[in-house]
C-alpha positions in Angstrom: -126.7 -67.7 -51.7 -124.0 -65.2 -51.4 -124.7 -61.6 -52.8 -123.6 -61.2 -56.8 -121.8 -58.5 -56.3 -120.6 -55.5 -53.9 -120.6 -52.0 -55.2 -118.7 -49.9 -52.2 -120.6 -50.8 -49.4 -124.2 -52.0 -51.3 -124.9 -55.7 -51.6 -126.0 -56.8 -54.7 -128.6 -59.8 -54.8 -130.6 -61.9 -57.1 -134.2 -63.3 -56.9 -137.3 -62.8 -54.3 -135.9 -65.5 -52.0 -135.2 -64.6 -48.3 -136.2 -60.7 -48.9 -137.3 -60.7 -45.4 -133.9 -61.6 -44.0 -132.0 -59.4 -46.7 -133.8 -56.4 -45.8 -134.1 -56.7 -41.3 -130.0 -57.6 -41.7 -129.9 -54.4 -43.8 -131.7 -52.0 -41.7 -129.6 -53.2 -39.2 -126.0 -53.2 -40.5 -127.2 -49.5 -42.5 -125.4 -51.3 -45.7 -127.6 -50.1 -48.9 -129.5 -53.2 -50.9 -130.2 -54.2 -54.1 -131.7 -57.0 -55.5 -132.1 -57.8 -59.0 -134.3 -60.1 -61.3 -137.1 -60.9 -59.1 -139.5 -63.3 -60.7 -138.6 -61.9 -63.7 -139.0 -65.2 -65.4 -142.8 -65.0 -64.5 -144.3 -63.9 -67.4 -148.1 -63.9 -65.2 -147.1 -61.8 -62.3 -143.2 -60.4 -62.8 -141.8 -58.7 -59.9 -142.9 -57.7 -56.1 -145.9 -59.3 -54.7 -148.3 -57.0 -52.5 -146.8 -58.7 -49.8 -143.5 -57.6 -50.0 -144.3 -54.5 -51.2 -146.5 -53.9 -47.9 -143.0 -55.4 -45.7 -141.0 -52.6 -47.6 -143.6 -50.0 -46.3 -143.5 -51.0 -43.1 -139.8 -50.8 -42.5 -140.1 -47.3 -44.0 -142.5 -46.7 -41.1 -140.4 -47.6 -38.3 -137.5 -45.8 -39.8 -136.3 -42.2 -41.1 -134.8 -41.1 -43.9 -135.1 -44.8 -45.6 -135.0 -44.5 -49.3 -136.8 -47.1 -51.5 -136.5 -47.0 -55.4 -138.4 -50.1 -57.7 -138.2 -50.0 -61.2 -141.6 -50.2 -63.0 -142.1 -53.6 -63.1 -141.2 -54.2 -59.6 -138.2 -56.7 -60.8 -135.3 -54.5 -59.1 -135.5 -52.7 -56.0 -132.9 -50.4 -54.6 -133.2 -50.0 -50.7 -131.1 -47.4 -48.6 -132.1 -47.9 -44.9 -132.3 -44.8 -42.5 -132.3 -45.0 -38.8 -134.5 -47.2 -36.3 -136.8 -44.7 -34.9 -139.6 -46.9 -33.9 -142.4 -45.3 -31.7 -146.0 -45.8 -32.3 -147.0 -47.1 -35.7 -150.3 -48.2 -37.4 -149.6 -50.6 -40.0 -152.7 -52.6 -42.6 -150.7 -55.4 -43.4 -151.4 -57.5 -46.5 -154.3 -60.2 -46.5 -151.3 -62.1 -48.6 -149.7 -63.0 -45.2 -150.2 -63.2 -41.7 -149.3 -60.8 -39.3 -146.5 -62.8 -38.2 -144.2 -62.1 -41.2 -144.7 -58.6 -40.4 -144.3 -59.4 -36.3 -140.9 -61.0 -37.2 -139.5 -58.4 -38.8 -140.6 -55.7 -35.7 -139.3 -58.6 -33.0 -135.6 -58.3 -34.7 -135.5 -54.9 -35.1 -137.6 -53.1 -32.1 -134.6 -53.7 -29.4 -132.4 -51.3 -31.4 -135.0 -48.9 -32.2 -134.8 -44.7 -30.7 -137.8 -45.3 -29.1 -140.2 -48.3 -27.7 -141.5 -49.8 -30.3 -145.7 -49.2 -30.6 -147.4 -50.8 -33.5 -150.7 -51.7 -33.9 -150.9 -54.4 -36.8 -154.4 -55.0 -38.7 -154.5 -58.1 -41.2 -154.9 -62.1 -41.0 -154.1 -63.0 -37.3 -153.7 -67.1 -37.6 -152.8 -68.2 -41.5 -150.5 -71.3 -42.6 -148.2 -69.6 -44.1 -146.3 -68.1 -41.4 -146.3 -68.2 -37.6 -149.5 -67.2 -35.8 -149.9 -64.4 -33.0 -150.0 -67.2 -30.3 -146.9 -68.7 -31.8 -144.7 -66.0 -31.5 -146.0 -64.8 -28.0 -144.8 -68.0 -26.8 -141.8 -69.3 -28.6 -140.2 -65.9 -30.1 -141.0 -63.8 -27.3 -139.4 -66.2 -24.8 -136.2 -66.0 -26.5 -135.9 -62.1 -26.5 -136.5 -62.1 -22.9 -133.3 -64.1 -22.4 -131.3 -61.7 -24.4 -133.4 -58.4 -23.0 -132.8 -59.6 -19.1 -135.4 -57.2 -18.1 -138.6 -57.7 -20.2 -140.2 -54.9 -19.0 -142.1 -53.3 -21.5 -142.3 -56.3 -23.6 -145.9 -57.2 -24.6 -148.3 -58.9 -27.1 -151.3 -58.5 -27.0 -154.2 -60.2 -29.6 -157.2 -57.1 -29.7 -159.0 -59.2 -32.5 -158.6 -62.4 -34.3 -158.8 -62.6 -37.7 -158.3 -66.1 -40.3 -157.2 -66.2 -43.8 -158.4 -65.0 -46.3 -160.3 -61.8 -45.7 -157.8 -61.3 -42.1 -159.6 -58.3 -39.5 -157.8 -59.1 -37.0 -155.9 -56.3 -34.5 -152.6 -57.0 -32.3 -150.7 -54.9 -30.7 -147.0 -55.2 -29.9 -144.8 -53.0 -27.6 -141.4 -53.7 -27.5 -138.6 -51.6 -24.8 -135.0 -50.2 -26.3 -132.1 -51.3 -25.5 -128.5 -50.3 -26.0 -126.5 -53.5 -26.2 -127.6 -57.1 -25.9 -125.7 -59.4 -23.7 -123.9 -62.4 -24.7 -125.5 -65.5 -23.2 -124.6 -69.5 -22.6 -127.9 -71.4 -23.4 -127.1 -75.7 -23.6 -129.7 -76.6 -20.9 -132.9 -77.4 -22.4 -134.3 -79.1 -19.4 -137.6 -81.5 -19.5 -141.0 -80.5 -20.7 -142.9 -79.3 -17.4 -146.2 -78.6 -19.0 -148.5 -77.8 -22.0 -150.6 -75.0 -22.6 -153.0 -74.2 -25.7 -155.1 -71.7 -27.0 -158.2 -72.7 -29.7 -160.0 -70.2 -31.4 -163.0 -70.0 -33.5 -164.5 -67.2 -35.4 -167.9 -67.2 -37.3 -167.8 -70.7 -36.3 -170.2 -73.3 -34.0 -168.6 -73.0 -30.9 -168.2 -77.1 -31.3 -165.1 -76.9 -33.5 -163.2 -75.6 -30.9 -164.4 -78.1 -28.2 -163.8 -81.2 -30.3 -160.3 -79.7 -31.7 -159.7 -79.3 -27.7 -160.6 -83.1 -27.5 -158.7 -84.3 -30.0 -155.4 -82.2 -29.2 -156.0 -82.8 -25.5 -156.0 -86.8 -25.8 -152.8 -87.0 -28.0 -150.8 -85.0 -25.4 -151.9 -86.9 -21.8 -150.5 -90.1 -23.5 -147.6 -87.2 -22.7 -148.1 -85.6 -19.5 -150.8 -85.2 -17.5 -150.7 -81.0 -17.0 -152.5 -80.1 -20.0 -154.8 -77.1 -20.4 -156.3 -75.6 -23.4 -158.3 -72.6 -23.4 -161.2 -71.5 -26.1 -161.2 -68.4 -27.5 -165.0 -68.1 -29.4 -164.8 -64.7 -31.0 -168.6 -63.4 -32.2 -169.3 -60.3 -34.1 -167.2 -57.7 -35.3 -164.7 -59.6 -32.7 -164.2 -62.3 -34.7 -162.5 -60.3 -38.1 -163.8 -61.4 -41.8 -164.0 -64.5 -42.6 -165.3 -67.8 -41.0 -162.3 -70.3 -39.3 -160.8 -72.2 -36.3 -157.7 -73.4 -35.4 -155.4 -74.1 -32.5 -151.8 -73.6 -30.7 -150.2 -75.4 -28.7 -147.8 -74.5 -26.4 -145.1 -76.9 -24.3 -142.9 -75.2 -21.6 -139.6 -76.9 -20.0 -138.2 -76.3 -16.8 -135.4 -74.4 -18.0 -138.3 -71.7 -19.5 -137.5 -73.1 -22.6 -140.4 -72.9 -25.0 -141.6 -74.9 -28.2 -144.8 -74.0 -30.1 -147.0 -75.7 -33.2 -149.9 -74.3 -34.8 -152.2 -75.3 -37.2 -155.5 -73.7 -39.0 -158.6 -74.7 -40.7 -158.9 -74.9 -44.9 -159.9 -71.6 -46.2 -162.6 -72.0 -49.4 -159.4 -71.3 -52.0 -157.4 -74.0 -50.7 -159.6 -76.7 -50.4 -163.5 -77.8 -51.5 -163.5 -80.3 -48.4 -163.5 -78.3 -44.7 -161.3 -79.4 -42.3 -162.3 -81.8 -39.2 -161.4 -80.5 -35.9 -160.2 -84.2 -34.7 -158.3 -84.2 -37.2 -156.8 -80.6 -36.8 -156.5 -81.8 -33.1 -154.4 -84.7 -34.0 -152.3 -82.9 -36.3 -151.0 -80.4 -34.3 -150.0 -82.6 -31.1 -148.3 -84.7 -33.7 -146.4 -81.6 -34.6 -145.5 -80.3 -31.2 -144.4 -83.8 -30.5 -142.0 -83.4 -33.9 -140.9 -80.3 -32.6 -139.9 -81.6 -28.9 -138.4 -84.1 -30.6 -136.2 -82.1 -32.1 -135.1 -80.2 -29.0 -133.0 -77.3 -28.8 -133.3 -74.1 -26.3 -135.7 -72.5 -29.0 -138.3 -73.4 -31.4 -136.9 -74.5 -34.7 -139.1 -71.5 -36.2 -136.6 -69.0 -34.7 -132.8 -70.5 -34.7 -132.2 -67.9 -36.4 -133.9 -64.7 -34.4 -131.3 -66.2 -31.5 -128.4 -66.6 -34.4 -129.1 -62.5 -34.8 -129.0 -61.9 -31.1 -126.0 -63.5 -30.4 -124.2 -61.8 -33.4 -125.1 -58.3 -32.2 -124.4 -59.1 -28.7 -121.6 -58.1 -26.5 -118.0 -59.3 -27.6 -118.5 -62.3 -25.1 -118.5 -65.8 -26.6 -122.1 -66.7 -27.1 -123.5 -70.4 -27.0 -126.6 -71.5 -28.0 -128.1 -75.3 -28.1 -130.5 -76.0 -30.8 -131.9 -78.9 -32.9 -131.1 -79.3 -36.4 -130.5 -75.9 -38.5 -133.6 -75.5 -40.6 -133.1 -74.4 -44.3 -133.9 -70.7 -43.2 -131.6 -71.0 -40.5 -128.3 -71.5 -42.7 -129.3 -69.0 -45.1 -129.7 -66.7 -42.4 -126.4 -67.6 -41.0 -124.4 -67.1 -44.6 -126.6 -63.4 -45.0 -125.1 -62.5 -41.5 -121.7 -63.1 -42.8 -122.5 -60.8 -45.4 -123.5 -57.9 -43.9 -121.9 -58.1 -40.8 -118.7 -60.7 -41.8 -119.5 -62.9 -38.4 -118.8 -66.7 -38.4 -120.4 -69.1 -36.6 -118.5 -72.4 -34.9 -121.3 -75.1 -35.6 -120.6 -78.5 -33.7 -122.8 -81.6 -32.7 -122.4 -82.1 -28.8 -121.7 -85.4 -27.6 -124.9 -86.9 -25.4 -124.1 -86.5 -21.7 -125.0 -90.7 -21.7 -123.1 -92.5 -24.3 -125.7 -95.6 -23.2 -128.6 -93.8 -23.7 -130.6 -94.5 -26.6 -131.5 -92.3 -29.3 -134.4 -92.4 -28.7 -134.5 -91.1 -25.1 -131.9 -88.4 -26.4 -134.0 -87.2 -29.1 -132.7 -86.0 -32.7 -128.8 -84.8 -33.1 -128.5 -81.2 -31.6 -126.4 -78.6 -32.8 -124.4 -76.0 -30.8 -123.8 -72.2 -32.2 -121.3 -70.5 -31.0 -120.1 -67.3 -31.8 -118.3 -64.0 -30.6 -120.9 -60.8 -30.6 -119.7 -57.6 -32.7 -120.9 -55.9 -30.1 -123.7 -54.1 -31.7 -124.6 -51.0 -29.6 -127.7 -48.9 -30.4 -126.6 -45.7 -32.5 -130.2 -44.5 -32.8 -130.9 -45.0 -28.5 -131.4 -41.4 -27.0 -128.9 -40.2 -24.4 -130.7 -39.7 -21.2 
């Protein structure tokens, strides 16, 4: 949805939806934001949820000199980014979400921070809602290694799990600076080489992770045959706040290319009946196999973190192969033409074997191609 209206150099928006995206693309371009009339129709809870709220607060942390005004009843906010200083943070995020909402935000911005980026993030580690810990260490942190070239200094690590919906968990996430990104040529998405999982369980019998291990396991050596799935049983004060188990699932290509799928257990809120690890097992393969299908040199949960690199890269032509656009995808595509007025050339590429079948090919692909505005770090210190 394009912004409402431009006073100067502030967009002007409407409604909660995509505030994530709105607000990382703001920080970055230093435009001022306002958006107007959230959830004002709900008469129950108008305005902000703790959420967001908590997502403003931690961009305030990783910057300086950000101003943030809400009107009372949290319907309107006004948000005037200040620099990316980064360094090291401590951020409680909000039980609402799982760290990786938060994670996302940090992964887009920490590259073009002053400082390595430090945080140490304390909430729900593995929820439904958005991607786990595992997830993004595989999938999103693959892709900024090919825009980073050296990924030194790049690191995720998992100090305590903890599942929807009390959270406990602990990550931490160091990220290096960098003062441009280069332009790259990704179309080679090469074949699947192997598959690696990790299943964890927390307050749980150690037997929900070995039959969700089962279950996955036999779904993907129909597949391939090199499949490994470790357990992570967490006891104690390890294992965060609340009672769960669930699994990810990792498949690697040989061109390093990485696609992930994750999938959790029923907290008591969501559903009377618990959830069976076969079936959990089952569900995810199933998933990864949807997501393979699809194809691409990324996981369809980040087209667009590899849209944003490529925008701010160098002024090379960029080319990136992916499968079809999600819906977040070509929002975030018409919000980068907002704040930083950058097009991208979308085409389908013709299959290398007209005689193939579709069904060897896999679903249509899609290839993004753009020239970089040549984004440099402003905030970087001079050595």
């Amino acid at each position: 949805m394009p912004p409402v209206a431009q006073e100067g150099n502030c967009l002007i928006y409407r409604g909660s939806n995509f505030l994530k995206q709105r607000l990382i693309l703001a920080c970055l371009s230093g435009k001022p934001l306002k958006i107007t009339q959230i959830r004002s129709e709900d008469e129950a809870a108008p305005g902000l949820r703790e959420y967001e709220i908590n997502l403003i607060r931690l961009l305030d942390k990783i910057t300086n000199g950000t101003r943030i005004e809400l009107n009372p009843a949290g319907t309107s906010v006004m948000f005037t980014p200040g620099l990316l200083h980064g360094g090291q943070i401590h951020h409680d995020c909000c039980v609402q979400r799982g760290i990786g909402y938060y994670l996302d935000a940090l992964i887009a911005l920490g590259p073009f921070c002053k400082n390595p980026l430090n945080a140490t993030l304390r909430g729900v580690t593995n929820s439904k809602d958005s991607p786990s810990v595992d997830h993004i260490k595989g999938a999103a942190l693959s892709l900024l290694k090919r825009f980073l070239l050296v990924d030194e200094g790049l690191d995720l690590r998992v100090v305590k799990r903890g599942v929807a919906p009390l959270g406990g968990g602990e990550i931490e996430f160091r990220c290096p600076v960098r003062k441009s990104l280069r332009a790259i040529q990704c179309q080679a998405q090469g074949m699947i080489k192997r598959i690696r999982g990790t299943v964890y369980a927390c307050k749980v019998s150690p037997a929900m992770a070995n039959r969700t291990v089962e279950a996955a396991k036999g779904c993907m050596l129909k597949f391939l045959p090199d499949v490994y799935i470790y357990t992570d049983q967490n006891r104690g004060k390890m294992s965060g706040n609340s009672p769960g188990f669930g699994i990810c699932l990792l498949a690697e290509t040989t061109e390093g290319v990485c696609f992930a799928a994750d999938c959790s257990s029923n907290t008591r809120e969501e559903s009377d009946t618990p959830a069976v690890p076969e079936d959990l097992g089952q569900e995810v393969a199933m998933r990864l196999l949807d997501e393979i299908y699809r194809g691409g040199c990324c996981d369809s949960a980040y087209q667009w973190l590899a849209a944003l690199y490529m925008a701010l890269g160098q002024k090379h032509v960029s080319k990136f192969l992916t499968g079809a656009l999600s819906t977040y995808t070509v929002h975030f595509l018409q919000h980068l033409r907002d704040f930083f007025s950058i097009t991208f050339k979308l085409e389908n590429p013709e299959a290398e074997d007209e005689d193939e079948g579709d069904d060897v090919r896999g679903a249509q692909k899609v290839l993004m191609a753009c020239v970089g505005i040549g984004y440099t770090n402003i905030n970087k210190r001079v050595n």
